[in-house]
C-alpha positions in Angstrom: 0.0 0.0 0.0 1.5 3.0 -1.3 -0.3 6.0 0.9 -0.2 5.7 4.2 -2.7 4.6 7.4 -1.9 8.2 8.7 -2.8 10.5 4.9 -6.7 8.3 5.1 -7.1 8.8 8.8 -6.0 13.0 8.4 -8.9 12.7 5.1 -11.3 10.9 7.4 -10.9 13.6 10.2 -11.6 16.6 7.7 -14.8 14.9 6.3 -17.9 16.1 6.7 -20.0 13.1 5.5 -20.9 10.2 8.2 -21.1 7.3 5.2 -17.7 8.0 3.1 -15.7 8.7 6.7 -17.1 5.1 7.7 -16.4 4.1 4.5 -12.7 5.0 4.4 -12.5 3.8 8.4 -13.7 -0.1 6.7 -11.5 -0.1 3.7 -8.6 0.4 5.9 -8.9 -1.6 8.3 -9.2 -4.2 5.8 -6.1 -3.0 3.9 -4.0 -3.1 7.2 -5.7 -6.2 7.7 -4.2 -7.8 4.8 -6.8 -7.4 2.0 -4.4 -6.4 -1.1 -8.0 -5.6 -2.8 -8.7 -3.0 -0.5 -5.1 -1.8 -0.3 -5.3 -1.3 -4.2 -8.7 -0.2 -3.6 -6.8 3.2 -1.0 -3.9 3.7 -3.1 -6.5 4.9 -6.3 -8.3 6.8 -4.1 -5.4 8.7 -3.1 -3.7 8.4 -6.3 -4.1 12.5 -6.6 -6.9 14.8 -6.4 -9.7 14.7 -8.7 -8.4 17.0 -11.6 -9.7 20.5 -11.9 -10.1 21.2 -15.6 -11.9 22.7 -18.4 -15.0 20.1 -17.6 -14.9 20.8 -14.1 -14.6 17.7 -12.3 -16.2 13.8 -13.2 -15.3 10.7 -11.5 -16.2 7.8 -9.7 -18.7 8.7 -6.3 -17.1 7.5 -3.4 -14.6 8.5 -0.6 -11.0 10.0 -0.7 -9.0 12.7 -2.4 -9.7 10.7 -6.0 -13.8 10.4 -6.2 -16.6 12.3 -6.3 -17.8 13.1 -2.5 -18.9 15.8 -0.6 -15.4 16.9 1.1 -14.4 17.2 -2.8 -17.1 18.9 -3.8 -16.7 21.8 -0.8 -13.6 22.1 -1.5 -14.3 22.8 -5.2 -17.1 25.2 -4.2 -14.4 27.2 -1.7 -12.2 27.6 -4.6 -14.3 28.7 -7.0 -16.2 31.3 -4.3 -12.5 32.2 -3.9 -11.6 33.3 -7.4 -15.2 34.6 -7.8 -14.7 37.0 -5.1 -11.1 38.0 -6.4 -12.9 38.9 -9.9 -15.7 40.7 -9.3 -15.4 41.3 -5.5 -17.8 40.6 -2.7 -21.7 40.0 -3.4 -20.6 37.5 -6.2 -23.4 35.6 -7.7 -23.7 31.7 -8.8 -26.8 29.7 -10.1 -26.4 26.2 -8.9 -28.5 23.0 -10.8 -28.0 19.3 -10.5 -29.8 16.2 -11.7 -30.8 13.4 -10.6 -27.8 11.3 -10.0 -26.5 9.4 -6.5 -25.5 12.2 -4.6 -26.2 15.7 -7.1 -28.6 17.5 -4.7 -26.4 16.9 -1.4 -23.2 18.4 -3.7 -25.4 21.3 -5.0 -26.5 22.2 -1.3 -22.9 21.9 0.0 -21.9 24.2 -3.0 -24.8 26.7 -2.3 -23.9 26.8 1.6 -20.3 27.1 0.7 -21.0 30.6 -1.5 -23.2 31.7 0.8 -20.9 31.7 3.3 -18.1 33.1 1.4 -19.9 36.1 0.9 -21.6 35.1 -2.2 -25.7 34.6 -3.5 -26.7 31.5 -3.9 -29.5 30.5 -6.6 -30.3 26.9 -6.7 -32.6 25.7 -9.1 -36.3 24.1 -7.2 -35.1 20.5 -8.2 -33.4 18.3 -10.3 -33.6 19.8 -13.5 -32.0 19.4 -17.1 -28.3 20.8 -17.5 -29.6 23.3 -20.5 -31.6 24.9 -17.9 -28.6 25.6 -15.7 -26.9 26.7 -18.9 -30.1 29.6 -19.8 -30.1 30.6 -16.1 -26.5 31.8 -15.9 -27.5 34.5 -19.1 -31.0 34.6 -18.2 -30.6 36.0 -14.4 -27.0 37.4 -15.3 -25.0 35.4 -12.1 -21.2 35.9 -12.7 -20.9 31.5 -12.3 -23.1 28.7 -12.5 -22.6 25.3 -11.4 -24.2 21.9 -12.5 -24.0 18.5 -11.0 -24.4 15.7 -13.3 -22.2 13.2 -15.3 -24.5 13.4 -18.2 -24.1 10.4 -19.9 -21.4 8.7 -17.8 -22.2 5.4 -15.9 -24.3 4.9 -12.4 -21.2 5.1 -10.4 -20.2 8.8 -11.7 -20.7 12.0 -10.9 -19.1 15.4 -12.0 -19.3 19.3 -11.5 -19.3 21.5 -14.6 -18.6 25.4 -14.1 -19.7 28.3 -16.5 -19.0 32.3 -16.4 -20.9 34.9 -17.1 -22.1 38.5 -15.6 -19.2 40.5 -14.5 -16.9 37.2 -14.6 -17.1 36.7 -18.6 -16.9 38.9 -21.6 -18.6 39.1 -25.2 -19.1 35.8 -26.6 -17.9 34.0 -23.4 -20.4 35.2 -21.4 -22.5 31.7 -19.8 -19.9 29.4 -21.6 -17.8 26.7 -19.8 -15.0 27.9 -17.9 -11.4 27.6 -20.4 -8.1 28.6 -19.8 -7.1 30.5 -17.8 -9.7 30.3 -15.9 -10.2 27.0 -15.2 -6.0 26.9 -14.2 -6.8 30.0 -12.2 -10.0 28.1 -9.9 -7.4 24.8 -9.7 -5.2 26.8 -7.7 -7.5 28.3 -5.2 -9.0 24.2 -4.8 -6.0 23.5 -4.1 -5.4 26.3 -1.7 -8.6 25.9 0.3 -8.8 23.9 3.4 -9.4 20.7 4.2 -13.6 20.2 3.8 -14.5 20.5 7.5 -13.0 23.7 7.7 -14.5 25.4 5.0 -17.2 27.7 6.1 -20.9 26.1 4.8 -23.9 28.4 5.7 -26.5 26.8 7.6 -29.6 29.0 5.3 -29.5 31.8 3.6 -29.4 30.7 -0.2 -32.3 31.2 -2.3 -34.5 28.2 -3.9 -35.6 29.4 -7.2 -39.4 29.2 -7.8 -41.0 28.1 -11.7 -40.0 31.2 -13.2 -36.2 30.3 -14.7 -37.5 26.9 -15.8 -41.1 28.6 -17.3 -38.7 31.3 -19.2 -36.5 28.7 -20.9 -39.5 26.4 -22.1 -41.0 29.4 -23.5 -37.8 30.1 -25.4 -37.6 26.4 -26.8 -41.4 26.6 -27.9 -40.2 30.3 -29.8 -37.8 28.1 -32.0 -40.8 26.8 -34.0 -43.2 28.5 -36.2 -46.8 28.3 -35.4 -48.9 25.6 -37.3 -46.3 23.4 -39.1 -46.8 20.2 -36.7 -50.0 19.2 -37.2 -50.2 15.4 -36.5 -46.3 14.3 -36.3 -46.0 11.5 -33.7 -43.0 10.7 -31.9 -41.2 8.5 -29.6 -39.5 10.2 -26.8 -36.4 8.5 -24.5 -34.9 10.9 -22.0 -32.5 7.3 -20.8 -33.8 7.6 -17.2 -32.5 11.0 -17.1 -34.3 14.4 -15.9 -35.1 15.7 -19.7 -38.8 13.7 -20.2 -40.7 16.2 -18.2 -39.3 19.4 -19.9 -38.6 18.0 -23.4 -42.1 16.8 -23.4 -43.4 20.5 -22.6 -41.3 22.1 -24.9 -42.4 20.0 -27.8 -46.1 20.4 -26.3 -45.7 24.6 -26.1 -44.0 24.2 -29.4 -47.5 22.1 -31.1 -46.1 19.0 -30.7 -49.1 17.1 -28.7 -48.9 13.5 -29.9 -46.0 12.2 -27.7 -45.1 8.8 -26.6 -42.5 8.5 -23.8 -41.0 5.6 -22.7 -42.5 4.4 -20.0 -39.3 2.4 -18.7 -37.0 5.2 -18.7 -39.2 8.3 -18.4 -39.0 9.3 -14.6 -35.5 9.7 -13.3 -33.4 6.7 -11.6 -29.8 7.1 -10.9 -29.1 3.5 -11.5 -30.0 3.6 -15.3 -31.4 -0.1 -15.0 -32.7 -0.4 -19.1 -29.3 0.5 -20.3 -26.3 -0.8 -20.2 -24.6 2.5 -20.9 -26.9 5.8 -20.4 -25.4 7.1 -24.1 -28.2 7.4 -26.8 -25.0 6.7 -28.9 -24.8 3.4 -27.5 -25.8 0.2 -29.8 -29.1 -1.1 -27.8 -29.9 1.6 -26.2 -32.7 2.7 -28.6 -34.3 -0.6 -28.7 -37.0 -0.1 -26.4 -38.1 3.7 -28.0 -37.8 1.6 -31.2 -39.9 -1.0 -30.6 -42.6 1.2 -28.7 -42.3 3.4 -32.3 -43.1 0.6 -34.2 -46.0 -0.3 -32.4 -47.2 3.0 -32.5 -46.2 3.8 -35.9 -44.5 7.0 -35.1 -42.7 9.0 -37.1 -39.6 10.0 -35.8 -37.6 8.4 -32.3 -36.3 11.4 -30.0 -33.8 10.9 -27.2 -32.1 12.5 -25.1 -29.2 11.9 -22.7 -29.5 11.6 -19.2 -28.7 15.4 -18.6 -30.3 16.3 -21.9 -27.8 18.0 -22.9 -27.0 15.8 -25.9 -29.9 14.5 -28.7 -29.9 12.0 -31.1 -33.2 10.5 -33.4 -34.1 7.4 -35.5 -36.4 7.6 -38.6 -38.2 4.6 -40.7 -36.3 3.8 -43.5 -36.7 1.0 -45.4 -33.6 0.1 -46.7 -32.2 -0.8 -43.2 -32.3 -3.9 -41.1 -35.5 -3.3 -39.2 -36.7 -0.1 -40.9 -35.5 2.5 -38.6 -32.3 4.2 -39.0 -30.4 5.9 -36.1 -28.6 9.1 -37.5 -25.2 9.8 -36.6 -24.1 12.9 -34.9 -22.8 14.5 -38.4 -26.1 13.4 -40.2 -27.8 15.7 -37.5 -25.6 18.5 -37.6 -25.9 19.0 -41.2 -29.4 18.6 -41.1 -30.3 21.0 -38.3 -27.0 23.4 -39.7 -28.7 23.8 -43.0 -32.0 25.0 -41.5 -30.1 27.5 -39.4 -28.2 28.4 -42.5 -31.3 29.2 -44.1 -32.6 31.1 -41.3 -29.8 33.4 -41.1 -29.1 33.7 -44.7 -32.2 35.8 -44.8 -30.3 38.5 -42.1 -27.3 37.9 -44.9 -24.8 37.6 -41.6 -24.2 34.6 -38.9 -21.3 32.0 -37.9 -21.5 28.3 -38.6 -19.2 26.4 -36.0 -18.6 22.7 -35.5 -15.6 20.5 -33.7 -12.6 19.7 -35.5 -13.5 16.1 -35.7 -16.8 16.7 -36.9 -17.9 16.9 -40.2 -16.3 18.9 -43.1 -20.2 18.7 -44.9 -21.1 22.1 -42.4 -18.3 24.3 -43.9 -20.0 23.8 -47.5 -23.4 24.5 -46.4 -22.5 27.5 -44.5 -20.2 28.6 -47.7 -23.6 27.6 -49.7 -25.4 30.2 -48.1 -22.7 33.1 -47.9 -22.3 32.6 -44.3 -19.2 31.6 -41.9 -17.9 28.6 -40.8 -15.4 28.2 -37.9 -13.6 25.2 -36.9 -12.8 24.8 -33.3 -11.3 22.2 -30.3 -14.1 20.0 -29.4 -16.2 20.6 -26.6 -19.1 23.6 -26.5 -16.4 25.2 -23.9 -14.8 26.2 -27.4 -17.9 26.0 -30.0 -19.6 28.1 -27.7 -17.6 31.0 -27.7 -17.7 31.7 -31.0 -18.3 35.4 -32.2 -21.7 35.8 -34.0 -22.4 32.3 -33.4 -25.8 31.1 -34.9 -25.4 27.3 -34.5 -22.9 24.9 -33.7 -22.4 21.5 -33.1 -20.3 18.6 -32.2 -20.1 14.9 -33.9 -20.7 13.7 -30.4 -24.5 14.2 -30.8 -23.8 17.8 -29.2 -26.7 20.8 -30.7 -26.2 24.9 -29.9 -29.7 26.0 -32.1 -30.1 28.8 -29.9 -26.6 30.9 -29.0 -28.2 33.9 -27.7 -30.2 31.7 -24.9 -28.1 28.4 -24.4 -24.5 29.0 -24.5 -23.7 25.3 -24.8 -25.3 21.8 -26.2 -29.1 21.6 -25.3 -30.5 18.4 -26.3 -34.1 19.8 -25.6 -34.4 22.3 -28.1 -32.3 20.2 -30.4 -35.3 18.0 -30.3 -37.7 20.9 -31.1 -36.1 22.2 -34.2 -35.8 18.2 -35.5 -39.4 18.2 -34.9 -40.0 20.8 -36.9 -37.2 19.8 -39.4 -39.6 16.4 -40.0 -42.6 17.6 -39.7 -41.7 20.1 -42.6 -40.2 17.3 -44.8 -43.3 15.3 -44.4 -45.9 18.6 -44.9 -43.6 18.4 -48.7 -43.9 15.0 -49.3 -40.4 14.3 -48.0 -38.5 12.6 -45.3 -35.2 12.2 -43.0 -33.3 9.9 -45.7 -34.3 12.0 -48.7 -32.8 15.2 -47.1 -29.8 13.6 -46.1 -29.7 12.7 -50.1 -30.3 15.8 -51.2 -27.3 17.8 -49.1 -25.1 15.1 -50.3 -26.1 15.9 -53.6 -25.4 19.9 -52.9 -22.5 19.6 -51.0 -21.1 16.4 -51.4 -21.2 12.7 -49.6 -19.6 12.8 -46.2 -19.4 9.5 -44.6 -17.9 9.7 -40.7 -17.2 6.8 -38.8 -15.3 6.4 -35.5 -12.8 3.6 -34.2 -12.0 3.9 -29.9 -9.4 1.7 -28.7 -9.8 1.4 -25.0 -6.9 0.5 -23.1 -6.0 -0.1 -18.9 -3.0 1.1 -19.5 -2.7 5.2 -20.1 0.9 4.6 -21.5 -0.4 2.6 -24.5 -2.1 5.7 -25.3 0.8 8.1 -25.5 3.0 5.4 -27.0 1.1 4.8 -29.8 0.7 8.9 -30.0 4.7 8.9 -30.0 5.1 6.5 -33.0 2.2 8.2 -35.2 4.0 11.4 -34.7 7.9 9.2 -35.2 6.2 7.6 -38.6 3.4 8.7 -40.0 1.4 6.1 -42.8 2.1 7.1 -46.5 -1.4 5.6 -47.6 -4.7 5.5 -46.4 -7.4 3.3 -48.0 -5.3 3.3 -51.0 -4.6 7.1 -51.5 -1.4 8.8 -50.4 -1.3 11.2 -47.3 -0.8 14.3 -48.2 -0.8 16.3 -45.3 0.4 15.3 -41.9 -0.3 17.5 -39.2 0.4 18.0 -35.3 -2.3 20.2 -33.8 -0.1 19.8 -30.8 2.2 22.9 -31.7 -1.3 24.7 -32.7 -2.2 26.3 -35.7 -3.3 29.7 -36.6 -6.9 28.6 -36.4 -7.0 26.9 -33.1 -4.8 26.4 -29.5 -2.6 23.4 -29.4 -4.1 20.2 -28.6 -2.7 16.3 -28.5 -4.5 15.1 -32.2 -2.8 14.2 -35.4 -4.6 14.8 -38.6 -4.2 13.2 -42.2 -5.7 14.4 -45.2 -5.1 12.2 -48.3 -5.4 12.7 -52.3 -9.1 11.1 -52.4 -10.1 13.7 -49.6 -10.2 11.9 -46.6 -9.4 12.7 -43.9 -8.1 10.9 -40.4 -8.0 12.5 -36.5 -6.4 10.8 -33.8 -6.6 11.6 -30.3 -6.9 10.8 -26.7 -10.1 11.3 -25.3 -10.4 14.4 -22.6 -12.7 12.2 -20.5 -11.8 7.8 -20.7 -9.1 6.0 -21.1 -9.5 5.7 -25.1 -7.4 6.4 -28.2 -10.3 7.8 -30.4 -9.7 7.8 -34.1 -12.4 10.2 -36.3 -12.2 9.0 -40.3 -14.2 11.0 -42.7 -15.0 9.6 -46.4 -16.0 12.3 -48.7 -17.0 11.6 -51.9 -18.6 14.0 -54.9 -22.1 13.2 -55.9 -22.0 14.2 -59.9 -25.2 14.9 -61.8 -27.5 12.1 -62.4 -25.4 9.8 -59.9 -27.3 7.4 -57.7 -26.6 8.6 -54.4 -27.0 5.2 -53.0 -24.5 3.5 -54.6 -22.9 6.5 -54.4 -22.5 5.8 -50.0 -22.4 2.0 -51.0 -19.0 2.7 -52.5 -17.9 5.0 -49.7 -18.6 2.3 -47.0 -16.4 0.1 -48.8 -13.6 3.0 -49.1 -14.3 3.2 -45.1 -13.9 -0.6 -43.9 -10.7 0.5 -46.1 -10.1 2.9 -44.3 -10.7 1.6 -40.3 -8.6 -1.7 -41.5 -5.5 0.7 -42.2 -5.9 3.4 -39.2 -6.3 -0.1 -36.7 -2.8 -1.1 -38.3 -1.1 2.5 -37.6 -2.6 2.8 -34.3 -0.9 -1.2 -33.2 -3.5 -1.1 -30.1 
């Protein structure tokens, strides 16, 4: 056992919870007992402190220095009270939400006792609500911070803290965005300054428990997003994945005319535990089959789901030509879908900003170029997408939706699901549908397959090594073409901040990313197919022969990786 009996028992005396002091107290006894497990079990949850960063905090709930607990989470909430009041001086204000997750109201009462004592106002939302909602407060009441609890779509056993700025502690485009650097550097420190939990002064009362009104203000700006009498009879399948998004999507969609709504009744009230799922991610294979099958038996028209935090949306639509007759659109499918009806919208004002990841898509620059509008490529995360300057939508491949910048600063799977809604219920009102659009901005702007390979590993140093020989020797072909342009986003570029990624672009257009993820132990690789639609081509053979370029493709990348 690498830390020792005296660092857990100095942890357990500054902890302010009963049940994670008690359960440190067990696990070392056991551990000094003889139990290697729980001497393993100690030396991970001292390993470090949970990291600070640009998504706040997310880990494992439990006790110690390395998991998500409430001595953590006080301590978080005294550094950030601390560089609040450093910024905009005493009186500092903070909007706090959480969901519904194994320990989220506890850590959003700690954090609004901590503020409150530090000299601060606390807001906490009346309940467990969606993160969006956190997201529209912060702009909508004008607090300098906000704070939400929730793992989104992370396993049962998680739980995280994500921070945004805004009033007097943000500027311009910034302003209700996730905390970046420096700021996020900047709140580290003071964590890491404060003392340890028990000391930290916590407000008995004193912090305010928002009524309806925050919550009634934002689903009357989801139900604004749609025109008035374009959804007459659409039905549709709703998942919220056990998360706290069924009760507010569903009243957005109604407020927007969207009355014939079938939830899930497995997963539509909130349960930490997740039981349907395997993995809470709409992404996930499987974790559509129930909305499916309940959209079959109704005969619905389009499958809606959010994540567990709602924060994220994805959708499945019949289509015949699929195994089972509902397909389940990928992340880039939806962002050019929803980006060309913003497109359209803002073409008419003759000014606005496309923005999307820089492992999503290439298809968005073309449709924002299509409609004499700007496109802007950024780091991925809404932290970054977020922020940009005359933003009027932006997206991420990772089923990630901004439709409404001047509201919702960040991904908001609710009125994602409003404006795809809207997108079908216009298709259908013309005699269209999902597939055929997709068809037709492949014809306009060209075929863009995307496709993803993770390789997870136990190991972090498998990661960097296979990082290390990409960037030693980097492949000369890729599905058959030759690369053409090798580059290292880690020494930056004049378009965005250095980050770990490599990127390939090859002769035939395609185009490799490879990075480590920001948030699991994964090697992601991002591989994008494009291919040129000409006149009078068949657009399905057309992605027939770009599948086969992409098994070409994910055979070669798996064989550069070597993981």
């Amino acid at each position: 056992m690498n830390v020792t009996p005296e660092q857990v028992r100095a942890w357990v005396e500054a902890d302010p919870d009963p049940a994670t002091r008690r359960e440190l107290t067990d696990l070392l006894e056991r551990a000094t007992g003889g139990s290697d497990e729980a001497a393993a079990d100690l030396d991970d949850r001292f390993s470090g402190p949970l990291e600070f960063g640009t998504a706040g905090l997310r880990g494992e709930i439990g006790a110690g220095p390395h998991r998500m607990n409430r001595a953590v989470v006080i301590r978080a909430a005294a550094g950030l009270s601390a560089y609040l009041a450093e910024q905009v001086g005493a009186g500092f204000r903070v909007v706090v939400g959480y969901d519904a997750r194994h320990g989220s109201a506890e850590f959003a009462v700690d954090t609004a006792a901590v503020v409150t004592a530090a000299g601060g106002t606390a807001l906490l939302l009346p309940g467990p609500l969606p993160t969006p909602v956190l997201a529209f407060a912060v702009r909508h009441l004008g607090t300098d911070a906000g704070v939400m609890v929730t793992a989104s779509h992370n396993p049962p056993r998680d739980n995280g803290y994500k921070v945004y700025l805004g009033g007097r502690a943000a500027t311009g485009a910034g302003q209700g965005v996730q905390i970046v650097p420096p700021a996020d550097g900047e709140i580290a420190a003071r964590i890491a300054a404060a003392p340890p939990a028990l000391d930290v002064p916590r407000a008995e009362s004193g912090w305010e428990v928002l009524g309806p009104q925050v919550h009634e203000a934002y689903l009357a700006r989801a139900a604004s997003l749609v025109p008035a009498g374009h959804t007459r009879g659409l039905r549709i399948v709703l998942t919220s994945m056990h998360g706290v998004g069924s009760r507010t999507t569903l009243e957005a969609l109604a407020r927007a005319g969207f009355t014939d709504v079938h939830p899930v009744p497995e997963q539509a009230e909130p349960d930490p535990d997740f039981p349907t799922v395997a993995f809470p991610n709409p992404e996930e294979p499987g974790a559509l089959d129930l909305a499916v099958a309940l959209a079959r038996r109704v005969e619905a028209d389009v499958v809606l789901a959010t994540d567990p935090d709602a924060d994220r949306c994805t959708m499945a639509v019949p289509d015949d030509s699929v195994a089972g007759g509902w397909r389940q659109l990928t992340g880039d499918e939806i962002g050019s879908l929803l980006g060309e009806q913003s497109a359209a919208v803002a073409a008419l004002g003759g000014h606005g900003v496309l923005a999307s990841s820089v492992v999503s898509s290439r298809q968005l620059a073309r449709i924002a170029a299509a409609h004499g509008l700007e496109h802007r490529t950024t780091l991925t995360g809404f932290k970054w997408i977020a922020r940009t300057e005359g933003l009027v939508f932006g997206y991420e491949e990772a089923i990630g939706f901004c439709v409404d910048p001047a509201a919702v600063r960040d991904k908001d799977g609710i009125t994602a699901a409003v404006r795809l809604a809207y997108l079908v219920a216009q298709l259908r009102d013309h005699g269209g549908d999902v597939p055929g659009a997709l068809d037709d901005l492949a014809r306009r702007h060209g075929l863009h397959l995307s496709d993803q390979l993770s390789f997870r590993v136990a190991d972090l140093g498998l990661i960097a090594g296979a990082m290390a020989r990409l960037r030693a020797a980097a492949p000369a072909t890729l599905a058959g073409s030759p690369v053409t342009t090798t580059t290292d986003l880690a020494q930056g570029s004049p378009e965005l901040p250095a980050t770990d990624a490599l990127v390939y672009l090859t002769a035939a257009g395609d185009r490799v990313i490879v990075r480590p993820s920001g948030t699991e132990p994964k090697l992601k690789c991002y591989l994008e197919v494009v291919s040129e639609v000409r006149a009078g081509t068949d657009v399905a053979r057309a992605r027939r022969d770009a599948r086969e370029r992409m098994a070409l493709l994910r055979a070669d990348v798996a064989a550069a990786v070597g993981l």
